[in-house]
N, C-alpha and C positions, 0 to 999 in steps of 0.2 A: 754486529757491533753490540756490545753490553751497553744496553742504557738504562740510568735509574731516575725513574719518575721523583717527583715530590709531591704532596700532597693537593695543593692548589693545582698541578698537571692534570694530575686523575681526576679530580670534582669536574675543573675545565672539563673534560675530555666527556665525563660519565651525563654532564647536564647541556641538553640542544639549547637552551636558551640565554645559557652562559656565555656571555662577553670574547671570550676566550678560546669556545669551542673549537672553532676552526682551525685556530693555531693550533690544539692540543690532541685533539682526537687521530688526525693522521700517524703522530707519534705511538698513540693508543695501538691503533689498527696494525701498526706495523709489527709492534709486539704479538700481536695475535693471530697476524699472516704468518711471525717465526720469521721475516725479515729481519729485526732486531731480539737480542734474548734481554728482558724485561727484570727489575729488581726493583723493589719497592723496603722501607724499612717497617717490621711490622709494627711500628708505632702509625704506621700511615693506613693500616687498615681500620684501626677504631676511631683514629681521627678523622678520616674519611666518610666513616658513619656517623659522629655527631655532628660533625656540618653539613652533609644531606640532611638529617633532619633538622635543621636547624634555620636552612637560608629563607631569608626573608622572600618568598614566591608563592603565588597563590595559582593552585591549590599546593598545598603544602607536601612533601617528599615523606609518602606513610613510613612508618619502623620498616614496616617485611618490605617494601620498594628499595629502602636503603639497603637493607641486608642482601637483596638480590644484587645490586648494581654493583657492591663490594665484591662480594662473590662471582659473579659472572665476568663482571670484567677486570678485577685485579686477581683476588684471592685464588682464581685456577688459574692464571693463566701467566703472570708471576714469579719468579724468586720473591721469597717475603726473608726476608735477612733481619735477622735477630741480635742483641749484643747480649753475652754473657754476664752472670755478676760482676764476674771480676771486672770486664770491661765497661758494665755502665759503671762502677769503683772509682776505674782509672778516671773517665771521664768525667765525674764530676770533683775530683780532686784536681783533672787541669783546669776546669771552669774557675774553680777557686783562684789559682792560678793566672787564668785571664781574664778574668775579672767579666766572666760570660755570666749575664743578669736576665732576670724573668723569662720570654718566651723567647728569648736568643738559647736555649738549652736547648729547644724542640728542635731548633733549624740545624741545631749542631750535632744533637742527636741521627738526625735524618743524614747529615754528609758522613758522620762515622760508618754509620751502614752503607753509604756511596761506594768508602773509601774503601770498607771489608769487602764489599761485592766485586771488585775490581771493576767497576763502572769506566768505559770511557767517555763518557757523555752522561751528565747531571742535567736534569731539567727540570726550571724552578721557573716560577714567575719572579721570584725575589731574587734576581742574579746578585744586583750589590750587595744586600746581608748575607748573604751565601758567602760569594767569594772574599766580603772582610772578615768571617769566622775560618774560613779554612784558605789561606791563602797557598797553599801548597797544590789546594785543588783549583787555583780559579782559572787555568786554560780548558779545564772540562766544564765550568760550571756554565751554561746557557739559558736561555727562553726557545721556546720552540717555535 
């Protein structure tokens, strides 16, 4: 099955102390057993590194710790699906459109790479914002 992560999945999944880990990580794993083939949008790898270093946990998640966690368990192991000019173009002239504000671009950004990946399973912690930007996607959009 194609599944594409979203960015709070992978932090879940990458950090054992996370609230969320449990739910998240077997999805992780499964990508990397090659049970599931894996698709991330590559806005979600840098994203994923300023919020390892960033989250409020002591001791703090050093620079090179984040770049490995990025690396080892997204960035090899992955589809990292990318939008071209033309298409991030398109896509923020339909934001205009729908009237898509502040950090509803990021989430929307992340479902277009969902969409281009041919994901059949979206996994978000945010299912409602998800499936009110992309309503065409919201029988694939879940929690894990």
């Amino acid at each position: 099955m194609k599944v594409f992560l979203d960015t709070n999945v992978l932090i879940a999944a990458s950090v054992e102390d996370h609230e969320y880990h449990s739910r998240a990580l077997p999805l992780m794993q499964s990508v990397h057993d090659g049970r599931n083939q894996g698709f991330v949008s590559a806005h979600s790898l840098l994203e994923m590194y300023a919020i390892l270093t960033r989250l409020p946990r002591s001791p703090r998640i050093l620079p090179i710790q984040a770049e490995a966690l990025v690396r080892e368990n997204v960035a090899s192991r992955f589809t990292v699906v990318a939008l071209t000019a033309k298409e991030y173009a398109t896509l923020v002239k339909r934001f205009g459109g729908e009237e898509v504000v502040g950090g509803q671009a990021y989430d929307a950004l992340h479902l277009e790479c969902a969409n281009k990946s041919g994901a059949d399973r979206i996994y978000t912690f945010n299912v409602r914002h998800f499936a009110m930007l992309a309503s065409h996607l919201a029988s694939k959009i879940t929690a894990p």
